[in-house]
C-alpha positions, -999 to 999 in steps of 0.1 A, spaced: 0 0 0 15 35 -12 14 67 13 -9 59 46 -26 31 56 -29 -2 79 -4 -25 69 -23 -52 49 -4 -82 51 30 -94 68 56 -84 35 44 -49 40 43 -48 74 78 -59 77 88 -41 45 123 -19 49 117 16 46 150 37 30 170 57 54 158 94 61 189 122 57 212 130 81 201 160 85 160 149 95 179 121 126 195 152 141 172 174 141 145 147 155 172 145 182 171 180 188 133 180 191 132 154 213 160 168 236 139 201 234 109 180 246 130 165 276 153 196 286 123 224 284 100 221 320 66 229 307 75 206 278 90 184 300 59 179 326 34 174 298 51 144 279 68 128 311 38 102 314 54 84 285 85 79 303 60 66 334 44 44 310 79 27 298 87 28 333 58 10 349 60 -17 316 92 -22 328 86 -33 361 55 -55 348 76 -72 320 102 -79 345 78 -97 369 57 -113 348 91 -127 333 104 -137 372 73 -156 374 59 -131 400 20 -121 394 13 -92 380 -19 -80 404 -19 -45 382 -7 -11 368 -19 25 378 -8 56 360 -17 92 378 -25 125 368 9 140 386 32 116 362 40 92 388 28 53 389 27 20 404 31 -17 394 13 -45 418 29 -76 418 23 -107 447 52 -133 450 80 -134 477 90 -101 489 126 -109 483 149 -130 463 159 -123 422 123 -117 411 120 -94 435 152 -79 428 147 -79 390 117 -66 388 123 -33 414 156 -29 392 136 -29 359 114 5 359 142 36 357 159 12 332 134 2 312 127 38 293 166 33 277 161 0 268 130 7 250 147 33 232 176 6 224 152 -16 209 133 9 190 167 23 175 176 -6 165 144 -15 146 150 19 128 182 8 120 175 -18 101 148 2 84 114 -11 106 97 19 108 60 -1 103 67 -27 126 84 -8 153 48 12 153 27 -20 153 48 -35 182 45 -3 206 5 -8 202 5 -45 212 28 -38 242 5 -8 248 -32 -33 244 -11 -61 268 -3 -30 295 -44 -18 289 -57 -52 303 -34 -49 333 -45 -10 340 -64 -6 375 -71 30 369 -92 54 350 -67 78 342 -39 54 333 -67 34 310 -72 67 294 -35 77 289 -29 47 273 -59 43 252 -48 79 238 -14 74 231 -23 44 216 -46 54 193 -25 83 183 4 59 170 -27 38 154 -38 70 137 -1 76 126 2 40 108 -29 42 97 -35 79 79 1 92 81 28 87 49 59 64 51 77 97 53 58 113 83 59 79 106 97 79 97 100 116 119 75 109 144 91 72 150 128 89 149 116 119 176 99 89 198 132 67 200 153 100 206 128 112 235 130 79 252 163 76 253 174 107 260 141 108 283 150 81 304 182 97 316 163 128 332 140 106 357 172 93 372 191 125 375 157 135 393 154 106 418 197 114 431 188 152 432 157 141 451 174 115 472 201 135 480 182 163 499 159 131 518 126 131 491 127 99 477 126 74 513 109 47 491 122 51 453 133 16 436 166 24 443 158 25 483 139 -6 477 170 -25 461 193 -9 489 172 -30 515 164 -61 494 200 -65 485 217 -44 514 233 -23 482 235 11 488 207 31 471 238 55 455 250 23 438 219 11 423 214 48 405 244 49 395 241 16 379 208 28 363 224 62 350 250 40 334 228 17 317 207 48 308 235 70 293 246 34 275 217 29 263 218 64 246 252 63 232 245 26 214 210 39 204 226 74 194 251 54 170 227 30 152 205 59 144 231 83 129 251 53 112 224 42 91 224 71 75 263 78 72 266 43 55 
């Protein structure tokens, strides 16, 4: 199918769309870092972040073999995942480590669909992980948030041209993983002046006895990482 349009069968949905210019990657990186680095900006497209976030900490328990009990998603940005299992052990451990992290890792994924030219199916694989995380919601406004950003990437596939989903897809990678590093230089600010008592970090420091300092450190790491490698495939493509 030529221009817009639902993806009608699985050559076209996994069909490799040509690399945009240089010139169109950087300055979706710039709009996204303007997104991330402006407040106002900031505060009104943070709840994605919260949404990658909380999917982080459900993926990770459902894969621990912990059960997922549900997800809530609030008006101020923040969330909470509800899991039953033991309160300590590796499940545990994995799945409080998972939320700060999973933003970048998203992003890493994403970029790397992009890389390789999967503009279509990187779109159609954010709304399934979006419908599985919309039958684990236990709140209004979290059913809502979801049920709009969703239907604003299905809009996207479905009316937008090949061209148009290439930007928004390239500014969505770039916010996520440039987005997921701000969250964590929130939560040391925070914790350093006493604010955060019971962030994941303060949770890991007493299931594993780990200083809370080490476990952001390890998530800024994994973040910045995350942003470098995802960084590189994106501009590469193109360079190549």
């Amino acid at each position: 199918m030529q221009g817009g349009g639902v993806p009608l069968n699985l050559h076209e949905l996994t069909s490799i769309q040509p690399p945009p210019p240089l010139w169109l990657v950087v300055l979706s990186g710039f709009a996204a870092f303007a997104l991330v680095a402006y407040g106002p900006a900031w505060h009104a497209s943070r709840g994605l972040i919260t949404i990658a976030h909380e999917g982080g900490h459900a993926l990770a328990a459902v894969l621990t073999r912990r059960r997922l009990k549900g997800i809530r998603l609030h008006s101020d940005t923040s969330g909470l995942t509800l899991t039953r299992g033991r309160p300590t052990g590796p499940g545990m451990i994995i799945t409080a480590a998972a939320g700060y992290i999973a933003p970048s890792l998203i992003g890493l994924g994403a970029a790397w669909l992009l890389a390789d030219g999967h503009v279509t199916l990187l779109l159609w694989a954010v709304i399934a992980l979006l419908a599985c995380m919309l039958l684990m919601i236990r709140n209004v406004f979290g059913a809502v948030s979801l049920l709009v950003v969703g239907g604003a990437i299905f809009a996207l596939t479905w009316f937008a041209p090949p061209e148009v989903r290439a930007v928004c897809a390239h500014i969505g990678v770039w916010f996520l993983l440039l987005g997921g590093v701000r969250p964590i230089l929130e939560l040391r600010s925070k914790r350093s002046r006493g604010r955060a008592p019971d962030s994941d970090a303060d949770q890991l420091a007493r299931l594993t006895r780990v200083p809370g300092a080490f476990w952001v450190v390890l998530f800024l790491l994994v973040s910045v990482a995350a942003l470098g490698a995802g960084g590189y495939l994106l501009v590469d493509r193109v360079m190549t």
